[in-house]
C-alpha positions in Angstrom: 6.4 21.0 9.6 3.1 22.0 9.4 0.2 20.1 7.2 -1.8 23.0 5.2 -5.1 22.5 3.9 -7.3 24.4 1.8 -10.4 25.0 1.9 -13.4 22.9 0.2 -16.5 24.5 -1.1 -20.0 22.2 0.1 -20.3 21.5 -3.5 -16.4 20.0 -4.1 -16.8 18.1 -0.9 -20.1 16.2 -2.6 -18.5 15.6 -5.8 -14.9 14.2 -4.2 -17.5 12.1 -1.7 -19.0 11.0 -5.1 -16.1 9.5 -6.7 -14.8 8.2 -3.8 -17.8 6.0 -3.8 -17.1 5.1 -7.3 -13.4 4.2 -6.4 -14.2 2.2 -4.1 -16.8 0.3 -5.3 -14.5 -1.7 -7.5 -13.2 -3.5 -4.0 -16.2 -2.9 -1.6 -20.1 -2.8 -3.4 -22.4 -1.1 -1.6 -25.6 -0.4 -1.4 -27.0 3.3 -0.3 -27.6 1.4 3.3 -23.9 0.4 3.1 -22.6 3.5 1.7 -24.4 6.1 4.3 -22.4 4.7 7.0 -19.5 4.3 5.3 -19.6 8.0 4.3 -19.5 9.3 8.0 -16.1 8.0 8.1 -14.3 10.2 5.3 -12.5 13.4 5.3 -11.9 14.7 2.1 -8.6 16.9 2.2 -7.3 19.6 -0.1 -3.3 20.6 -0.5 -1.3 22.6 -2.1 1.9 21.6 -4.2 4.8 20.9 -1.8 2.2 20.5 1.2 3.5 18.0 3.5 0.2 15.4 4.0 2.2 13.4 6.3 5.2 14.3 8.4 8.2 11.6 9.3 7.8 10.8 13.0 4.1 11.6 13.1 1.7 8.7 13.5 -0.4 8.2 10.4 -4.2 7.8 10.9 -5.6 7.7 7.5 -6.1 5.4 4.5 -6.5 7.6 1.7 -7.1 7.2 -1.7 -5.7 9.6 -4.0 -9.0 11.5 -6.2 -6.8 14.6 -7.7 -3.4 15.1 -8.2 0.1 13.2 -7.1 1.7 12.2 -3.8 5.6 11.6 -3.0 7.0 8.8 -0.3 10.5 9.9 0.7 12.6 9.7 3.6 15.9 12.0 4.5 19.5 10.2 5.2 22.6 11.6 5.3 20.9 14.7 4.9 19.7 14.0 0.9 16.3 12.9 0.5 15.5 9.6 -1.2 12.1 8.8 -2.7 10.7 5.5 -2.9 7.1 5.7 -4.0 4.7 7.5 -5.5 0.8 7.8 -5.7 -1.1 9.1 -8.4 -5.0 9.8 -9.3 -7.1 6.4 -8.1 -4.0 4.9 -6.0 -3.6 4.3 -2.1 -1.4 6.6 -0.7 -0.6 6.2 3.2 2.0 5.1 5.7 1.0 1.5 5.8 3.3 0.3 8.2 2.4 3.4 10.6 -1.0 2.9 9.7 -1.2 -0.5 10.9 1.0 -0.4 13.7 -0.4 3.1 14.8 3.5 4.2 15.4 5.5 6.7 14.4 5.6 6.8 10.4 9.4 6.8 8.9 9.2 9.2 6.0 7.3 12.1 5.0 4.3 12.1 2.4 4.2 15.2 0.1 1.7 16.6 -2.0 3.6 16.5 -5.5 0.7 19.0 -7.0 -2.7 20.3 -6.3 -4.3 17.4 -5.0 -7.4 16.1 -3.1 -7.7 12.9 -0.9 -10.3 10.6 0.3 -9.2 9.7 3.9 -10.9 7.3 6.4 -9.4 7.2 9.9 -8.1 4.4 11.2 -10.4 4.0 14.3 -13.5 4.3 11.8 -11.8 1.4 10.1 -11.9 -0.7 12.9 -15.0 -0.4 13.8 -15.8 -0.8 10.2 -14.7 -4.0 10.0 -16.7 -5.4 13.3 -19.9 -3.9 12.0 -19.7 -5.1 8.5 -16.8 -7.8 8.1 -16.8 -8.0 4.4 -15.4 -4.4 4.4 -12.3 -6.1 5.4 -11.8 -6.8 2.0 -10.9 -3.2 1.1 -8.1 -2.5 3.6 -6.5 -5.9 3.1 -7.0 -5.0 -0.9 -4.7 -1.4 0.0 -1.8 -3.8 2.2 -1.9 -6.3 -0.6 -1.0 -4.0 -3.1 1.6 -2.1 -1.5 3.0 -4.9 -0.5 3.1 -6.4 -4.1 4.4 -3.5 -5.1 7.5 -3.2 -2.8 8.4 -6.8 -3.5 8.8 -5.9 -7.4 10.4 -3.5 -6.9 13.2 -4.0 -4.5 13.8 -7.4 -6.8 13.7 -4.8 -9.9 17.2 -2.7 -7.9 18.9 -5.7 -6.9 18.6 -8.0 -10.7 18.3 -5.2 -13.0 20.2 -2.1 -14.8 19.5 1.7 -14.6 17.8 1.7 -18.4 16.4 -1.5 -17.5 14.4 -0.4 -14.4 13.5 3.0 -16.2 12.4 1.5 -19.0 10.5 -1.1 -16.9 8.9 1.7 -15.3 7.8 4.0 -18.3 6.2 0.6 -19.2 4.2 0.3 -16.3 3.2 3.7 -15.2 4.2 6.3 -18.3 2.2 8.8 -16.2 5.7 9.1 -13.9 7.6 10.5 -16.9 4.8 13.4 -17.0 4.3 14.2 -13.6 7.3 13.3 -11.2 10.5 15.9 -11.4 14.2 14.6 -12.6 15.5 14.7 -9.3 12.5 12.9 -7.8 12.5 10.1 -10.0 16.3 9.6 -10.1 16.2 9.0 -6.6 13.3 6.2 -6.9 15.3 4.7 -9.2 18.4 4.9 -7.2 20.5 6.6 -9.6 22.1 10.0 -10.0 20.0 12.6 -12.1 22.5 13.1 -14.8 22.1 8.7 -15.4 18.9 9.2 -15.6 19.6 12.5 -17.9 21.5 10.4 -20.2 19.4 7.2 -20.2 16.2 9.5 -21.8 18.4 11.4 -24.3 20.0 7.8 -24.9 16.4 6.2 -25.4 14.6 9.5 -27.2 17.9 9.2 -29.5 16.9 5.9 -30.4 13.0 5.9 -30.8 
């Protein structure tokens, strides 16, 4: 499958370059010394909805944070595809195991929308860190949190109920019920989307 990209106008390219700053910021301060050779390093890119950004078996080289728009983590077996993560506006979104490793990536990343990401390669990384070892901070901050994340929730499928884990995560992230389709987040959820039908008419019955 092909990865599409369209095209970015001089003046979108300094404004995503421009928040990407501001993102990251929060895990790396820098100052304009800092930030001008940190800026080489990024490639801001542009899909359109059902774009694939990543395909399963290709090798993923960036570390992207997500400025517009939503991304979907899924793999295929036994011919149905299952989704297992999601990345919205301000969140990571990459193949970290793939990205780490530099090997072949085990699921597809799709663009669930419009959407625009901030991307730094993964050889600019490493030199990063050699020239400035505090910006190790900010790719062991993007590990961290996936990996926090994936802990949660695969103890969240083995303890807890269908309504419990939907409820759990319209508590957490009540952007998913918004943006991500039935089917999509039936299969994060590891249910069938006529469960998850009836858990929201269940739940909007009773609010």
């Amino acid at each position: 499958m092909s990865l599409p990209q369209t095209f970015l106008s001089q003046k979108e390219y300094k404004q995503h370059l421009q928040t990407a700053r501001e993102l990251l910021s929060v895990y790396l301060p820098m100052n304009d010394v800092h930030w001008e050779v940190f800026k080489q390093g990024f490639k801001i890119r542009k899909y359109a909805k059902d774009d694939f950004i990543l395909n399963e078996g290709d090798t993923e080289k960036y570390l992207s944070i997500v400025l517009v728009g939503s991304t979907r983590h899924y793999l295929t077996a036994n011919g149905e595809e299952k989704s297992f993560d999601f990345s919205f506006q301000y969140e990571f979104s990459c193949s970290y195991s793939s990205f780490i490793q530099q090997e072949p990536s085990q699921f597809c990343v799709q663009a669930m929308e419009k959407s625009v990401l901030a991307s730094l390669s993964h050889p600019f990384l490493q030199q990063l860190y050699k020239q400035y070892p505090e910006s190790n901070y900010f790719g062991r901050t993007a590990v961290e949190q996936y990996y926090l994340w994936r802990e949660k929730r695969e103890i969240s499928l083995m303890v807890d109920a269908a309504r419990e884990r939907y409820v759990k995560l319209l508590e957490q992230y009540p952007i998913y019920l918004e943006q991500v389709p039935l089917k999509y987040m039936a299969s994060y959820l590891n249910i069938k989307p006529e469960s998850l039908s009836r858990i929201r008419k269940q739940l909007a019955g009773s609010s």
